[in-house]
C-alpha positions in Angstrom: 11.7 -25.2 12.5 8.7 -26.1 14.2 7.1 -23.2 16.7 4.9 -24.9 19.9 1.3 -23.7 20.2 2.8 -21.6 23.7 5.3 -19.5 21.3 2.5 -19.3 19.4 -0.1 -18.1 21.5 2.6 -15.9 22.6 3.7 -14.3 19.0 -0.3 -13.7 18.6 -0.8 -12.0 21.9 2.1 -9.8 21.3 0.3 -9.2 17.8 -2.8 -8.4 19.5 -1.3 -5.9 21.8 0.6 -3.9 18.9 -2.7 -3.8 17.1 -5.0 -2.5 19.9 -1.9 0.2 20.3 -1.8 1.0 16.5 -5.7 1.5 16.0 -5.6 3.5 19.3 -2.9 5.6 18.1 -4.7 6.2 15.1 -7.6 7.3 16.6 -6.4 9.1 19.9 -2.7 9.9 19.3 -0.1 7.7 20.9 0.6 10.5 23.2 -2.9 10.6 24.4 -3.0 6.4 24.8 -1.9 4.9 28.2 -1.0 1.5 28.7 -3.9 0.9 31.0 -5.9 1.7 28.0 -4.4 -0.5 25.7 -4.4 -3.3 28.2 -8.1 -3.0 28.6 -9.3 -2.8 24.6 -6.8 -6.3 24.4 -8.8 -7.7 26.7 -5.6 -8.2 28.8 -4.2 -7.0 32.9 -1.7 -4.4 32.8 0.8 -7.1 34.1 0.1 -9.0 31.0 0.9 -5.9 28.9 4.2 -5.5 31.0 5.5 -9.1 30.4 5.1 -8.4 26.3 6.4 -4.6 26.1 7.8 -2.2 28.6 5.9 0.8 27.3 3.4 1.6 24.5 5.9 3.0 22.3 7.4 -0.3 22.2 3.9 -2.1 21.8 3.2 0.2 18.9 6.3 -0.8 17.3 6.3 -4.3 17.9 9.5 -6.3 16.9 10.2 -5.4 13.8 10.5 -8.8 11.4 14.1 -9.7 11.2 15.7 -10.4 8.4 14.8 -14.4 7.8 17.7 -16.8 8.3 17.9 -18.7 5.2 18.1 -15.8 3.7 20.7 -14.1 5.7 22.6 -17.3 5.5 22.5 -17.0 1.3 24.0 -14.0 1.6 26.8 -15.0 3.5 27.5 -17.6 1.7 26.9 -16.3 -1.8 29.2 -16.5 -4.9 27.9 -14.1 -6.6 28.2 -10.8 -7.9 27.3 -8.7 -4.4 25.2 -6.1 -5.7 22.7 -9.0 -7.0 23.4 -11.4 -3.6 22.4 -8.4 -2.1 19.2 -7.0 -4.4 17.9 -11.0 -3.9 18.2 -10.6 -0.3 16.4 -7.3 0.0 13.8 -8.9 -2.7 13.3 -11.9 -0.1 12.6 -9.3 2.8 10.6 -6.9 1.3 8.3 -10.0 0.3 8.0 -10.8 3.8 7.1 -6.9 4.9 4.2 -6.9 2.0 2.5 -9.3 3.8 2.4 -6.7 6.6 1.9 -3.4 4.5 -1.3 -2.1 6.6 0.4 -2.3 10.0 4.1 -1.1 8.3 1.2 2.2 7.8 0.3 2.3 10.8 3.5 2.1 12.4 4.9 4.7 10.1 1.6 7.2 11.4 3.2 6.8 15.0 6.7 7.0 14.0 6.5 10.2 12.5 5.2 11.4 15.4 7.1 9.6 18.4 10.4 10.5 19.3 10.6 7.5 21.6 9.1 5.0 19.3 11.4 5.9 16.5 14.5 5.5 19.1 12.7 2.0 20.2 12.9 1.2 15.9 16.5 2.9 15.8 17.5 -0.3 18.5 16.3 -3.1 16.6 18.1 -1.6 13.3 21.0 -1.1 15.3 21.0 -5.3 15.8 19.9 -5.9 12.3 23.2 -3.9 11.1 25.8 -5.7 13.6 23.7 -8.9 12.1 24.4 -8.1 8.4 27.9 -6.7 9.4 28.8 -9.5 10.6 27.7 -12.1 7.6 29.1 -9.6 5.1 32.3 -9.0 6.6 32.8 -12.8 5.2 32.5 -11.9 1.5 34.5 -8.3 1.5 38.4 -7.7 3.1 37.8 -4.5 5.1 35.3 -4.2 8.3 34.2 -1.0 7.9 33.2 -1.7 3.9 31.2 -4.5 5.3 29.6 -1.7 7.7 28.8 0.9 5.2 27.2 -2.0 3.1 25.2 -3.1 5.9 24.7 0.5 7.0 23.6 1.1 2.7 21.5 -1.9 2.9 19.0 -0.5 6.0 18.9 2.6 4.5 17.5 1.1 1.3 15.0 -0.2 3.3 14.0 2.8 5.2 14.3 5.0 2.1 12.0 2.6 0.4 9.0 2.2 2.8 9.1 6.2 3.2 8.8 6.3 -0.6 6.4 3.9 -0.7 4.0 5.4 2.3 4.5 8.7 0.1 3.9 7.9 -3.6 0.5 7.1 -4.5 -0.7 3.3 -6.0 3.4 2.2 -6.0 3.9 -1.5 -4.9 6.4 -1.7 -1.9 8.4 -4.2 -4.2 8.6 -1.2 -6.8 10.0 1.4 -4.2 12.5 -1.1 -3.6 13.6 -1.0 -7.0 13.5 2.5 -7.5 15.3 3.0 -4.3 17.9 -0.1 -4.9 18.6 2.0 -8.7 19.3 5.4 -6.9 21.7 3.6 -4.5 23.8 1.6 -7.8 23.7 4.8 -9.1 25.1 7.1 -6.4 27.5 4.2 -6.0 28.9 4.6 -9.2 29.3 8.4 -8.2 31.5 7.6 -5.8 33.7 5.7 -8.1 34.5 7.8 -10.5 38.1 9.9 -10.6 37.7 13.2 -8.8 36.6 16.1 -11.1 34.5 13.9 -13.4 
């Protein structure tokens, strides 16, 4: 799909706003930023700011990248065993967030600290797991399975940029793996006859 030089302009100018909140967040504290100040080291009018975000929490957040539609769609319509439908999928994501690991830093900085910005994030992940609910609700019988997979799934995620942020000189990709082997294994927990 083709994007038109206004969308983006648009997607760049949104970018530029998150970045001029993230670098003054690292310097100042989120807390201590106001949106007239973020407006002003973008080079944009407060208006401007208003018709991209509707407060600096959310311009320090950004919009999270969503999970990429042919990729989504391969899931749904996969044949496969789940678990590895589900590993290539995260695999396929996880290569599009290392080519954002500096700001997923940054933004990890102000989410530790932010109440409101991690409320903003807990919005968009809220929409991401209706989104996989939804497409894996097709390949299991029961709703709420397709739920706690989907639920499992963002978890991983989270679990894996937290350990990745933590741990020092490991890839994003390997956190994923480590992360992805902890939830098989837990899984497999759950499985067994009680008492074992």
């Amino acid at each position: 799909m083709t994007v038109s030089l206004r969308e983006r302009r648009r997607q760049q100018t949104a970018r530029d706003i998150q970045m001029t909140a993230l670098r003054l967040s690292a310097e100042k504290g989120l807390e201590n930023v106001t949106t007239e100040e973020i407006s002003a080291a973008a080079g944009i009018s407060t208006r401007t700011f208003f018709n991209y975000y509707t407060n600096k929490e959310a311009a320090a957040i950004g919009t999270p990248p969503p999970f990429a539609e042919e990729d989504l769609q391969a899931l749904c319509d996969g044949t496969g065993p789940l678990s590895a439908d589900l590993k290539r999928f995260l695999d396929k994501h996880f290569e599009h967030l290392a080519h954002d690991e500096p700001i997923l830093r940054m933004i990890g900085a102000v989410l530790r600290s932010n109440e409101k910005a991690r409320g903003i994030l807990e919005g968009f992940l809220q929409s991401e797991r209706a989104t996989l609910t939804e497409c894996l609700s097709g390949r299991v019988d029961n709703r709420e399975t397709a739920a706690a997979l989907a639920s499992s799934v963002l978890s991983t995620i989270g679990r894996a940029i937290y350990l990745w942020e933590h741990e020092e000189d490991m890839a994003l990709t390997t956190a994923l793996d480590h992360v992805w082997h902890g939830l098989i294994t837990a899984s497999h927990l759950l499985s067994l006859p009680e008492g074992q």
